[in-house]
VMD Tcl script that draws the C-alpha trace (Angstrom):
set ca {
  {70.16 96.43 112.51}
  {73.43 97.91 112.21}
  {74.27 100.97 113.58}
  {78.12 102.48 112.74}
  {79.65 106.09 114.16}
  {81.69 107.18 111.81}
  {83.70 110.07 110.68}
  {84.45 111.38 106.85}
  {87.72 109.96 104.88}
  {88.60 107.31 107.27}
  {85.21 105.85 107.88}
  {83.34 106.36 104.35}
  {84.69 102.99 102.32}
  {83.58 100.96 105.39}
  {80.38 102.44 106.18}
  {79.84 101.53 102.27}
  {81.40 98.43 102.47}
  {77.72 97.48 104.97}
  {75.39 99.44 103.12}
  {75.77 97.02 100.42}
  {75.60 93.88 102.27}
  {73.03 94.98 105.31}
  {69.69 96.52 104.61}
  {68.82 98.73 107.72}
  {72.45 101.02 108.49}
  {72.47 103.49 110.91}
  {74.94 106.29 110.68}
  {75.91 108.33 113.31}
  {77.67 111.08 112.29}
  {80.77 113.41 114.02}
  {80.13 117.16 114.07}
  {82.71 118.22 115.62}
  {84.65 119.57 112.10}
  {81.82 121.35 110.69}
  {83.16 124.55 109.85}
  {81.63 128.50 108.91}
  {83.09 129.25 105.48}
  {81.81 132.16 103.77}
  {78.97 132.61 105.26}
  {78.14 128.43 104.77}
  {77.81 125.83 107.45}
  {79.82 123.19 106.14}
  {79.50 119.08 107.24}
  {82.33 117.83 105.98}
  {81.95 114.33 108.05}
  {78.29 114.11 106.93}
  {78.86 115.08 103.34}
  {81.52 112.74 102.76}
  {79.02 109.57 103.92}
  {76.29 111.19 102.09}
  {78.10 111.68 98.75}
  {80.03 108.12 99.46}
  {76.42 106.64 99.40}
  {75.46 108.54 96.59}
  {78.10 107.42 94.64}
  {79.24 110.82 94.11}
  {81.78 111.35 96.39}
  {85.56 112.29 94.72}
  {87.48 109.28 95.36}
  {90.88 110.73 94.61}
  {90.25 113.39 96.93}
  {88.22 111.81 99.76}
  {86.12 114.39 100.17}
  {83.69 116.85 97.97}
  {82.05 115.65 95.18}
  {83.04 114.11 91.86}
  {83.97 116.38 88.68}
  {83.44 119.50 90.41}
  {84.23 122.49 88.82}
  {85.77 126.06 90.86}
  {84.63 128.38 89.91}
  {82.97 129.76 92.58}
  {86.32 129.79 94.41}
  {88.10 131.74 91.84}
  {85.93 134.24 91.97}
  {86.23 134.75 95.51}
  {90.05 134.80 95.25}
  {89.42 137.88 92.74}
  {87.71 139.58 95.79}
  {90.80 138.86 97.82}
  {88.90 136.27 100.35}
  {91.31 133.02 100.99}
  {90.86 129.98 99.55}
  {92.59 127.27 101.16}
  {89.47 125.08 101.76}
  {88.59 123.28 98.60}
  {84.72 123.78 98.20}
  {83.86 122.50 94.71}
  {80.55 124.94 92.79}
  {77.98 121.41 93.52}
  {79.27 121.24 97.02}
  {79.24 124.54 97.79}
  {75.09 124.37 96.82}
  {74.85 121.58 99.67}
  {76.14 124.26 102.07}
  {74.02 127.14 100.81}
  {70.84 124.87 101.02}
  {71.62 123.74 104.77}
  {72.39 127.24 105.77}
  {69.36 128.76 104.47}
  {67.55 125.81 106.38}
  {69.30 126.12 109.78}
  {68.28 130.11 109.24}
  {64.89 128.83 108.56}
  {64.37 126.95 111.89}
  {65.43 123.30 110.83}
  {67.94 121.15 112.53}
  {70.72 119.45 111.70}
  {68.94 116.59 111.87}
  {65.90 117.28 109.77}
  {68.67 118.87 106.83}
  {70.33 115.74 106.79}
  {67.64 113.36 106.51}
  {66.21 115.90 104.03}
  {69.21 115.79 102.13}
  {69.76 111.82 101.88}
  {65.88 111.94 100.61}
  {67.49 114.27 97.78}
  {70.75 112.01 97.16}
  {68.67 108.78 97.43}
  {70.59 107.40 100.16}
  {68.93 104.74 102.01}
  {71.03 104.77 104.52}
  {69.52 106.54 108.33}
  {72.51 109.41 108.67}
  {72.20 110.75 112.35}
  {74.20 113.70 113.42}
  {75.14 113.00 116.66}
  {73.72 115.98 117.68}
  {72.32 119.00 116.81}
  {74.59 121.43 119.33}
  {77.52 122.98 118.16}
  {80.72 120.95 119.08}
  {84.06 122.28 117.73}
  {87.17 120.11 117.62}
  {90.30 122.74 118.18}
  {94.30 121.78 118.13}
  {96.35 123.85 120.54}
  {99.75 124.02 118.85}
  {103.18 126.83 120.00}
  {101.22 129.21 117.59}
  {98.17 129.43 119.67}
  {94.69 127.64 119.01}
  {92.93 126.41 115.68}
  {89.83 125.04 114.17}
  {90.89 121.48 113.33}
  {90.14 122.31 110.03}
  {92.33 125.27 110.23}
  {95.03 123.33 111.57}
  {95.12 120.29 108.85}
  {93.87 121.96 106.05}
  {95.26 125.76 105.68}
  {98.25 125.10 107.85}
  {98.81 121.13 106.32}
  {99.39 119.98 109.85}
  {103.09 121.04 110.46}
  {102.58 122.51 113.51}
  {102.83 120.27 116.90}
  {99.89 118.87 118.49}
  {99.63 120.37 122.49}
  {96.11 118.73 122.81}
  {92.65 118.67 121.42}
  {89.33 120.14 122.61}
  {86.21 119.30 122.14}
  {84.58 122.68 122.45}
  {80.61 122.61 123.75}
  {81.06 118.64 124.04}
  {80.38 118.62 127.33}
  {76.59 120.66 127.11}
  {75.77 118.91 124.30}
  {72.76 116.84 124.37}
  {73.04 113.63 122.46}
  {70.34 113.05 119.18}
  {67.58 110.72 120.68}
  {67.63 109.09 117.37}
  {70.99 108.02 117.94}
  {70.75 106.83 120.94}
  {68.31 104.70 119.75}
  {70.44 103.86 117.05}
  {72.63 102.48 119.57}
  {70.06 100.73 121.98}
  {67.95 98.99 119.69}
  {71.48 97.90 116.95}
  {72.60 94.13 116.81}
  {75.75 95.46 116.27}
  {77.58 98.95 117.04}
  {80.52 99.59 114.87}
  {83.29 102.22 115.42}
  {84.17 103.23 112.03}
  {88.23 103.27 111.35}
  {88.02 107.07 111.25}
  {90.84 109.03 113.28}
  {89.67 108.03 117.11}
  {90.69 111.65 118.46}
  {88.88 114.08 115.88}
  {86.41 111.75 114.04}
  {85.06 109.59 116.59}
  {86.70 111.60 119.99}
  {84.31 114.41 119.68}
  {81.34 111.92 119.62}
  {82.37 110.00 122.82}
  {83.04 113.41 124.95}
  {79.05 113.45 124.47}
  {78.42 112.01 128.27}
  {75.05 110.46 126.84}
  {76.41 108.80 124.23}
  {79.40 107.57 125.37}
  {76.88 106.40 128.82}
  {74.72 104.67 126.33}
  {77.65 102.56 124.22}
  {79.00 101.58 127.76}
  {75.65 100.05 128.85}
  {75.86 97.30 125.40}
  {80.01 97.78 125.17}
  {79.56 93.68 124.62}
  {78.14 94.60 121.18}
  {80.17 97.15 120.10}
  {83.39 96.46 117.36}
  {86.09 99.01 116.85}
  {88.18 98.87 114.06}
  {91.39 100.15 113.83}
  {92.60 102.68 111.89}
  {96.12 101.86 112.17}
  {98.71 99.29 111.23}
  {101.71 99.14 113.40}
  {102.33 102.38 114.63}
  {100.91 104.32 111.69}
  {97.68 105.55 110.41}
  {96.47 104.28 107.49}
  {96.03 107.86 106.37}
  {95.91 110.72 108.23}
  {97.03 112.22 111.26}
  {95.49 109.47 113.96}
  {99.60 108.51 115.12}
  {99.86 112.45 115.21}
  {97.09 113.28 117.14}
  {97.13 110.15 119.48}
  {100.51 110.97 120.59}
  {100.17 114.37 121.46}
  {97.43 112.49 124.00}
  {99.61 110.98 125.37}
  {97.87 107.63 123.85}
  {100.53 104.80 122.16}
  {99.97 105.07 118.29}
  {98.95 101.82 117.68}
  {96.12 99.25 117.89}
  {96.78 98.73 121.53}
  {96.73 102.29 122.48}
  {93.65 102.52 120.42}
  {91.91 99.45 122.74}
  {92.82 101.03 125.68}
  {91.27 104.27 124.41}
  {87.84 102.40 123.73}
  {87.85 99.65 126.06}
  {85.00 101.73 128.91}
  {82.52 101.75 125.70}
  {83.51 98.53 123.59}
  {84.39 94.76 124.16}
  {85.54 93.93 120.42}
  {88.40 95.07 118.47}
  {89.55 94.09 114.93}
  {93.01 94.53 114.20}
  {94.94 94.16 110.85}
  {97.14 90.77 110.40}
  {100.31 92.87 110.75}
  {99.25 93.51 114.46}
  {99.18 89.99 115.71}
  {101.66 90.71 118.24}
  {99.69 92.92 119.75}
  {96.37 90.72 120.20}
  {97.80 89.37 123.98}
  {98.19 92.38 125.33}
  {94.85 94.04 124.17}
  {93.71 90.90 125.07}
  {94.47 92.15 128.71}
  {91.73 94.99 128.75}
  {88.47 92.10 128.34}
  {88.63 92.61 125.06}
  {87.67 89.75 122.45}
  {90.32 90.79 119.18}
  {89.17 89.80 115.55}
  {92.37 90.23 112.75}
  {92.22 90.29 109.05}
  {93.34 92.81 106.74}
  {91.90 96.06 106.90}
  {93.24 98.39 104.43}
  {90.75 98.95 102.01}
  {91.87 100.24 98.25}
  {88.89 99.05 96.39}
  {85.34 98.12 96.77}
  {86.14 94.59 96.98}
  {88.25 95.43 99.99}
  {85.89 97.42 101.54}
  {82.97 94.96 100.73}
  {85.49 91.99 102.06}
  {85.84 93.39 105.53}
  {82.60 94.49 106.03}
  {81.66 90.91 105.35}
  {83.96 89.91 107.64}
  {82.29 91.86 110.57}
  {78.99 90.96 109.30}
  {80.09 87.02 109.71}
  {83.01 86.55 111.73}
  {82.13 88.57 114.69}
  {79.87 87.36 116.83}
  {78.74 89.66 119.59}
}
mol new
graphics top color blue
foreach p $ca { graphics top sphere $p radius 0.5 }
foreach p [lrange $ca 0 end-1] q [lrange $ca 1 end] { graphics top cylinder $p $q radius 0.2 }
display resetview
């Protein structure tokens, strides 16, 4: 059993990539960007996996579903409301369904498994909990909802730090620490390790619970060099005070995980992350097409022994 946390964008192709090759997948999903839009409670981490494994999701884009239409939106830009964040009409029926649930007594957890029974996913998408977390950028213009901050304002502004609001009560989904205890293999997804993956290790039980098996855990990295592959990882993990790069990234994870697989273009680097106990794996790890994404999760499927 494999068991991956994951974010949205960054963590989707892989987290497809094993679905196709491995038969029982865990997902363990970040909250921490879910965001109150009209009235909605949208998932944008979980909907992204979701409509990735539905084959649905809008691949240009990276997020919302395929051949959408706006409507909706326009509609509310006649009644003067802003409309900076995308919601397509389909996806926007997603967010109307899991509000009227979480109004209705159901958790996050139930919706979601719910809603992969609707999409046919087989895939086991956990929410890493069912408490409110918000990720929030403090910039020189005061303090935003990450989503906020790299959607409506694009991400100009610079990064003073990150918070992980409610992180710290948050009580961890017993499913996914399960997910975690009983997995062959724990993956960290190459999603942005301060807002996609950050907000799930500031959980004290499930960050307790990855450092008790950290010799069968696997990061990958999300960056080649000192760049992201997309994204604003480099952005974010400098304003941390973290180096920007695969080593910085080790360091970062190297309490919770013992394995670390770094693109080809980052052998130089291998020695000194070798330094923190950590075994490194390299191959390339961009992935622009299914093949890509189906060759590297082969890869950790068959080259990484843990």
């Amino acid at each position: 059993m494999i068991t991956v946390l994951a974010g949205g964008t960054g963590s989707v192709k892989l987290v497809r990539g094993l679905v196709a090759q491995e038969s029982k997948v865990n997902v363990i999903s970040n909250v921490g960007d879910n965001y109150w839009l009209y009235g909605l409670y949208v998932c944008p981490d979980i909907d992204t996996i979701v409509y990735g494994l539905a084959d649905l999701l809008d691949q240009e884009r990276g997020w919302g579903m395929k051949k959408d239409t706006f409507n909706f939106l326009r509609q509310m830009e006649v009644f003067g409301e802003e409309t900076w964040f995308r919601v397509g009409d389909r996806d926007a029926a997603t967010h109307l369904i899991r509000t009227n649930m979480l109004k209705n007594g159901k958790n996050l957890s139930d919706i979601t498994k719910w809603m992969c029974e609707k999409f046919a996913v087989s895939a086991n998408i956990i929410p890493v909990t069912d408490n409110s977390i918000e990720t929030r950028i403090t910039t020189d213009k005061g303090e935003l909802h990450l989503q906020e901050y790299w959607v409506k304002h694009r991400g100009k502004d610079p990064v003073l730090g990150i918070q992980y609001i409610g992180a710290d009560k948050a009580r961890p989904n017993p499913e996914a620490v399960n997910a975690i205890h009983d997995a062959d293999m724990v993956i960290i997804a190459p999603g942005n390790p301060l807002t996609s993956i950050g907000p799930m290790l500031q959980i004290k039980g499930i960050r307790k619970e990855l450092s008790k098996i950290k010799k069968k855990v696997v990061a990958i990295s999300p960056l080649i060099g000192d760049n992201a592959i997309s994204g604003p990882a480099a952005k974010y993990m400098q304003a941390a005070g973290i180096e920007s790069n695969a080593y910085g990234l080790a360091k970062m994870y190297s309490d919770v995980c013992s394995n670390i697989i770094v693109d080809t273009k980052d052998r130089m680097l291998v020695k000194k992350i070798q330094s923190l106990d950590m075994k490194v794996f390299e191959t390339k790890i961009t992935m622009k097409n299914k093949l890509a994404e189906d060759a590297l999760a082969n890869f950790i499927l068959k080259q990484v022994h843990v």
